[in-house]
C-alpha positions as a LaTeX table, in Angstrom:
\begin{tabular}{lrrr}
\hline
Residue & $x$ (\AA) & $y$ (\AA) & $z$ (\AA) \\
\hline
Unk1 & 20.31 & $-7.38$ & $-13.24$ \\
Unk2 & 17.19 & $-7.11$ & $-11.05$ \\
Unk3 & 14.06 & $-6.45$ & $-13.01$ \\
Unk4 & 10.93 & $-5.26$ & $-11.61$ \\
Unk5 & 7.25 & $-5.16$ & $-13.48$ \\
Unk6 & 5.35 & $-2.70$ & $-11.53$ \\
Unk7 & 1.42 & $-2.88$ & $-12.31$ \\
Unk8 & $-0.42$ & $-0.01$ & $-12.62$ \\
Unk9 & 1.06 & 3.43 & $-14.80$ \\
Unk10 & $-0.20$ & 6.17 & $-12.27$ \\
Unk11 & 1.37 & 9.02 & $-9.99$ \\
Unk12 & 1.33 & 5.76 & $-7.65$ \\
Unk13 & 3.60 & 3.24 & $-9.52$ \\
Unk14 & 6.21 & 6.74 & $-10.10$ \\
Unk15 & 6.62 & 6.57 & $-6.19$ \\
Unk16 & 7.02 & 3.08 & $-6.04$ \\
Unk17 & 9.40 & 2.82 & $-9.24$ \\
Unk18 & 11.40 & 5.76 & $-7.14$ \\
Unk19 & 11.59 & 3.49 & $-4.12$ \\
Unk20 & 12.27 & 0.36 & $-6.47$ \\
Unk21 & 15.63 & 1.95 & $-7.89$ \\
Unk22 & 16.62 & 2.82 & $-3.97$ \\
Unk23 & 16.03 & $-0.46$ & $-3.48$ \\
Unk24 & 18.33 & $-2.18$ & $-5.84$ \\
Unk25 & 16.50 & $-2.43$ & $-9.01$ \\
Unk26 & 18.12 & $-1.50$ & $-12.20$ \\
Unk27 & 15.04 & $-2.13$ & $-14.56$ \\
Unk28 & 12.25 & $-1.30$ & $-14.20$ \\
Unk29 & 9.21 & $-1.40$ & $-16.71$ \\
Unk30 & 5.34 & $-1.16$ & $-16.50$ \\
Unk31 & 1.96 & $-2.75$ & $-17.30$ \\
Unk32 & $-1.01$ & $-1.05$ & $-17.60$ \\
Unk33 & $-4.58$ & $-1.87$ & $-18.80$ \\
Unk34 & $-4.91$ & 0.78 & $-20.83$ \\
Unk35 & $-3.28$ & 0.18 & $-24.05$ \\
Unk36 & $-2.99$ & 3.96 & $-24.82$ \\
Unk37 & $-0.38$ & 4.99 & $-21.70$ \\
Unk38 & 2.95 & 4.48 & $-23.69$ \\
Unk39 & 5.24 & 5.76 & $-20.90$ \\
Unk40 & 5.31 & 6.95 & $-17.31$ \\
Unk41 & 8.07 & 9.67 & $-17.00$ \\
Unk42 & 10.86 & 7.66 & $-18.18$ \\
Unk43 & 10.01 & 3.82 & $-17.40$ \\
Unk44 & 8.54 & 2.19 & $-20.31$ \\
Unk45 & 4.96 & 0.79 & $-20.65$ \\
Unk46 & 5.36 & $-2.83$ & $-22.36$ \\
Unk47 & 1.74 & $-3.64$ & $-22.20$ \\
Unk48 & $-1.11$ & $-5.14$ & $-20.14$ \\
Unk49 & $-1.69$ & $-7.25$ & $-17.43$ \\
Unk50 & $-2.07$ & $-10.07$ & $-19.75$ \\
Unk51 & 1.37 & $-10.19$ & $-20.15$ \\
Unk52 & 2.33 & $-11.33$ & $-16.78$ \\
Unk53 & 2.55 & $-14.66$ & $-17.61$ \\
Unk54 & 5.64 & $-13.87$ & $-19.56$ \\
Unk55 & 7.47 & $-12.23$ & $-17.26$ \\
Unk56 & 6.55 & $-14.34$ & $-14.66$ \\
Unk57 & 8.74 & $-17.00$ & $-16.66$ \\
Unk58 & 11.62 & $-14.37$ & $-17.26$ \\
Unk59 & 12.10 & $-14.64$ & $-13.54$ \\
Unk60 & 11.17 & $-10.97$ & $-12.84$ \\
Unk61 & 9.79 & $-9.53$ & $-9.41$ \\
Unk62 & 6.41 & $-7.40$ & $-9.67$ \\
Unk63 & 5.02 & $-4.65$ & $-7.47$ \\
Unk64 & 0.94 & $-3.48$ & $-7.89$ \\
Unk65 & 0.78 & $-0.29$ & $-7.71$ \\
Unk66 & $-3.12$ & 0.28 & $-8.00$ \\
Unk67 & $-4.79$ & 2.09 & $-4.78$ \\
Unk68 & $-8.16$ & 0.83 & $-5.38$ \\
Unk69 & $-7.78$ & $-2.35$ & $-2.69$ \\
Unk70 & $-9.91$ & $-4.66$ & $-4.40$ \\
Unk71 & $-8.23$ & $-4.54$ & $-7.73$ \\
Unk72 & $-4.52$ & $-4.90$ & $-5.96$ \\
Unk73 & $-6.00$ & $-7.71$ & $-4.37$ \\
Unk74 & $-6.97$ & $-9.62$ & $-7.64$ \\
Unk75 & $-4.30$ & $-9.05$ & $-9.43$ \\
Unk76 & $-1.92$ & $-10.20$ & $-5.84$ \\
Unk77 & $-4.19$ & $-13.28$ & $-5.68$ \\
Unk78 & $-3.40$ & $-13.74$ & $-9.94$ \\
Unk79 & 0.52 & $-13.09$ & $-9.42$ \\
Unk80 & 0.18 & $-15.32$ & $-5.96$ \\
Unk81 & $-0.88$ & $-18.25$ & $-8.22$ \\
Unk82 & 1.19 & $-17.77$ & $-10.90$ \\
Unk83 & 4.31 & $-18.16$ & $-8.44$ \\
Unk84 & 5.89 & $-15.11$ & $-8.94$ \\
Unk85 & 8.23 & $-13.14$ & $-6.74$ \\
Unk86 & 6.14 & $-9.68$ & $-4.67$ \\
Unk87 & 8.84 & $-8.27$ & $-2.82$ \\
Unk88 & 8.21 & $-5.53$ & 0.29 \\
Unk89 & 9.70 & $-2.17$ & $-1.10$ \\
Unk90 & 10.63 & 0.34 & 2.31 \\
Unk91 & 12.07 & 3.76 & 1.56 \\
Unk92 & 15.64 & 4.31 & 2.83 \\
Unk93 & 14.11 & 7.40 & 4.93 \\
Unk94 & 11.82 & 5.30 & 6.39 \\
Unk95 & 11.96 & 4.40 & 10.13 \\
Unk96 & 10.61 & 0.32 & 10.29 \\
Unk97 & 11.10 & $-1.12$ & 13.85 \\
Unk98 & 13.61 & $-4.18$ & 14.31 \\
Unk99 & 10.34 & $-6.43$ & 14.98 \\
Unk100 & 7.48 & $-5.14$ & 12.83 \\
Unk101 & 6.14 & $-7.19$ & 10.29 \\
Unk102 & 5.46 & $-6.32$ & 7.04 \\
Unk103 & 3.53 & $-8.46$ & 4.49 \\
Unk104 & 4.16 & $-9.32$ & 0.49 \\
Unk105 & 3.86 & $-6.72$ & $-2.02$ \\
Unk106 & 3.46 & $-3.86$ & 0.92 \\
Unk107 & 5.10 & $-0.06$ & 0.33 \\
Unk108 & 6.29 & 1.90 & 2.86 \\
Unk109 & 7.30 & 4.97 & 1.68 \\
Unk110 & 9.44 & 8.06 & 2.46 \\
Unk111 & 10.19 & 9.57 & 6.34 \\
Unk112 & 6.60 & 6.70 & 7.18 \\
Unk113 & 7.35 & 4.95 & 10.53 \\
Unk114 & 6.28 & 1.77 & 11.39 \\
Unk115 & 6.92 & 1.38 & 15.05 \\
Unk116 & 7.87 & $-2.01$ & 17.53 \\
Unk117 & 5.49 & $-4.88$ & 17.62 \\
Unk118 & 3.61 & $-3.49$ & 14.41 \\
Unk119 & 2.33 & $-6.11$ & 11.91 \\
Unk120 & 1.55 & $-4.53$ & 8.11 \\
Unk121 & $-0.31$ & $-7.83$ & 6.03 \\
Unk122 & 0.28 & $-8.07$ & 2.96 \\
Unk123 & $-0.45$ & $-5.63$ & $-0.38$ \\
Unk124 & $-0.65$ & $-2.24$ & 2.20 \\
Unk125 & 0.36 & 0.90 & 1.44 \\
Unk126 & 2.17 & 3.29 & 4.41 \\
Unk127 & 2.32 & 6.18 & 2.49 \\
Unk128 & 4.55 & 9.31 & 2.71 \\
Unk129 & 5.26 & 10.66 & 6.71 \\
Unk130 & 2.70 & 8.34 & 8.03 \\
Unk131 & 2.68 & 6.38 & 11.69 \\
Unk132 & 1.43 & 3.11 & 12.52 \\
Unk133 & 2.27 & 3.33 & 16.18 \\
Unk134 & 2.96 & 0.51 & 18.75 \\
Unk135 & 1.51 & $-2.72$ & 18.36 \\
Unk136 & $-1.22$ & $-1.68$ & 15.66 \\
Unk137 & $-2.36$ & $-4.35$ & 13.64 \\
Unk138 & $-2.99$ & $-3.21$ & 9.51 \\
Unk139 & $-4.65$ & $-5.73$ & 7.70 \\
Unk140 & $-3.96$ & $-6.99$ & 4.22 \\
Unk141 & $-4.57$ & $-4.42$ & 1.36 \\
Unk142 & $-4.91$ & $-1.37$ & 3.89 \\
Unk143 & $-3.47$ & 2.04 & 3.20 \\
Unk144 & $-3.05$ & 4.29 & 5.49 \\
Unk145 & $-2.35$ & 7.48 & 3.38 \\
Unk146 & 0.28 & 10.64 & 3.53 \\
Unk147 & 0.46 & 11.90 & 6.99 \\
Unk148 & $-1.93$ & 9.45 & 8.92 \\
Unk149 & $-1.61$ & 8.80 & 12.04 \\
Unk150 & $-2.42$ & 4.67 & 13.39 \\
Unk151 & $-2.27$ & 5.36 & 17.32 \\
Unk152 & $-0.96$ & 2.17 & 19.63 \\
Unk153 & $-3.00$ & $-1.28$ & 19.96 \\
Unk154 & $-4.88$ & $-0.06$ & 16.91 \\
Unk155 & $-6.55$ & $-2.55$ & 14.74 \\
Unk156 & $-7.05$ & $-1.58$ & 11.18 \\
Unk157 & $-8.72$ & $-4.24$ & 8.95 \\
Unk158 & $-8.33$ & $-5.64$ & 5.03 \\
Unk159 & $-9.39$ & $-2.66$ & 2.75 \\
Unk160 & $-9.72$ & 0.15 & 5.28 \\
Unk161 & $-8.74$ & 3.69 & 3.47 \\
Unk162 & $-7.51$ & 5.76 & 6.37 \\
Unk163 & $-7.30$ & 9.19 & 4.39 \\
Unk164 & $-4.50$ & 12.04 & 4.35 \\
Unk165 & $-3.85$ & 13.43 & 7.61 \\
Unk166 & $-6.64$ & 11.22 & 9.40 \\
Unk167 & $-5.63$ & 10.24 & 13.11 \\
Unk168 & $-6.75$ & 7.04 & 14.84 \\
Unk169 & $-6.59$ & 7.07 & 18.73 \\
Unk170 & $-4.70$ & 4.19 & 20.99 \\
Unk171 & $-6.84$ & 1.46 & 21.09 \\
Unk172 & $-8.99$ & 1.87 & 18.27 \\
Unk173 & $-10.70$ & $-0.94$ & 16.43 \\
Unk174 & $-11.84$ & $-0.13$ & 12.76 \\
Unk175 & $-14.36$ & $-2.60$ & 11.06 \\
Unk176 & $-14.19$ & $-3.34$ & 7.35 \\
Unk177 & $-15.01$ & $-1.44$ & 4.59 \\
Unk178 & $-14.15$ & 1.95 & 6.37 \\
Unk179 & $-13.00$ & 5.17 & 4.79 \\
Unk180 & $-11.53$ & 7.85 & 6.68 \\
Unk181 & $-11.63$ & 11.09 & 4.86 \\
Unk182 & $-8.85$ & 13.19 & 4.92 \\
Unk183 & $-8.28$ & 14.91 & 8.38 \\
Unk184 & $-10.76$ & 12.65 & 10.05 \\
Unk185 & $-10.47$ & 11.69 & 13.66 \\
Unk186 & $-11.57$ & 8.25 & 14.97 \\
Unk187 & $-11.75$ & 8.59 & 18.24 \\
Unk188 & $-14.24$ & 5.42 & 19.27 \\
Unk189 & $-14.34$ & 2.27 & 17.90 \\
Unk190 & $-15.71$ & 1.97 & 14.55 \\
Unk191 & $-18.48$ & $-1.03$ & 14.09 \\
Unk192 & $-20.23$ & 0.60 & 10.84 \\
Unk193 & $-18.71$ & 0.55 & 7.49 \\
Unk194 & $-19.03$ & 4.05 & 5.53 \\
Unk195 & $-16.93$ & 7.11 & 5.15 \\
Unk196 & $-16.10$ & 8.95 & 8.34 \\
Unk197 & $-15.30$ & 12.53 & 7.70 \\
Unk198 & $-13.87$ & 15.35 & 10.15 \\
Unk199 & $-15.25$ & 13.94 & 13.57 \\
Unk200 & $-16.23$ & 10.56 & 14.25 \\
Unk201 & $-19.22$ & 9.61 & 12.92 \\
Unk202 & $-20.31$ & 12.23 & 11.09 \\
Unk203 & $-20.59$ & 10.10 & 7.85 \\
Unk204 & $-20.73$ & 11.88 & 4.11 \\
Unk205 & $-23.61$ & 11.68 & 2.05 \\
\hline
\end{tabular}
C-alpha cells in the first residue's frame, strides 16, 4: 500500500490527490491547520500539521499542497528535516521532456508541458495546460498557473507567481518577488519586484 499525506485541504490538494491516485497511490489522507475542515470530497482530514511527525515514522510520502510559496516552503524545509519522502507527482496527460528536470515535492498537472532542457526546482507548481518552453529555468517554489505560457531561455526565480494565462517572451529574466496577474505579458526583463498586470510594467495599485 502506498500512502500519501497531502498538506493543505483546499481546491489545490483535490487536484493533487486526483493526480496522486493516477500516480499509484491507494491512500490518501489530509492535514490541515484548521481543525474544523473534517473532509475534502472524499479523502479524510486526520488532523494538523503537527502530526507529521507521526507519519513521518509510518513511512508515508507527503505532498504540500498550499499555493502561498512561503508557507510550502516552511513546511518543505520542516518535512526536509524530518527525513521524509516528497515525491514529484506529473499528470499522465502531461507532456515532460526526456531531459527536463523537475525538483522534490513539484506538481505538474494535466495536458502542462514541460519542454527539453527545462529545469523545474523544487516545491513548483505547473499548473493545468501550462508551457515552460525550451531551456527555461523555474526556480524553487514557483508556479506558473493554468494556461501560462514560460517562453525559451526564460529564467523564472524562487516565489515568482506567473498568473493564469500570463505569457513570458524567449529570453526573459524575472527577478524575485514578481507577480504576474492573470493575462499579463512580460515582454522585457523584469528587475523590480511588484505585480505586473496586462502590459509590462503597468504595476497595480
Amino acid at each position: 500500500m502506498k500512502e500519501l499525506v497531502v498538506i493543505g485541504a483546499s481546491g489545490h490538494g483535490k487536484v493533487v490527490a486526483d493526480i496522486a491516485l493516477l500516480n499509484g497511490y491507494d491512500e490518501i489522507v489530509f492535514l490541515d491547520d484548521n481543525p474544523a475542515i473534517k473532509t475534502l470530497g472524499d479523502f479524510e482530514v486526520v488532523g494538523t500539521s503537527s502530526e507529521i511527525p507521526k507519519f513521518v515514522e509510518a513511512g508515508a510520502d507527503f505532498f504540500v499542497a498550499i499555493g502561498n510559496s512561503d508557507i510550502r516552503r516552511r513546511i518543505m524545509d520542516e518535512l526536509e528535516l524530518a527525513g521524509a519522502c516528497v515525491p514529484v507527482l506529473i499528470h499522465p496527460s502531461a507532456v515532460v521532456a526526456y531531459d527536463a528536470a523537475i525538483g522534490t515535492g513539484s506538481v505538474v498537472m494535466a495536458k502542462a508541458v514541460v519542454s527539453e532542457g527545462v529545469t523545474v526546482g523544487k516545491g513548483c507548481i505547473v499548473n493545468t495546460g501550462a508551457v515552460v518552453s525550451v531551456d527555461s529555468k523555474v526556480a524553487d517554489f514557483a508556479h506558473v498557473s493554468v494556461g501560462a505560457v514560460v517562453g525559451s531561455q526564460c529564467n523564472i526565480c524562487a516565489g515568482d507567481w506567473i498568473g493564469i494565462g500570463a505569457k513570458v517572451t524567449d529570453e526573459v529574466s524575472v527577478c524575485p518577488g514578481v507577480v504576474a496577474g492573470a493575462g499579463a505579458l512580460l515582454d522585457e526583463n523584469v528587475n523590480e519586484a511588484g505585480v505586473y498586470v496586462r502590459k509590462m510594467f503597468k504595476k497595480s495599485n
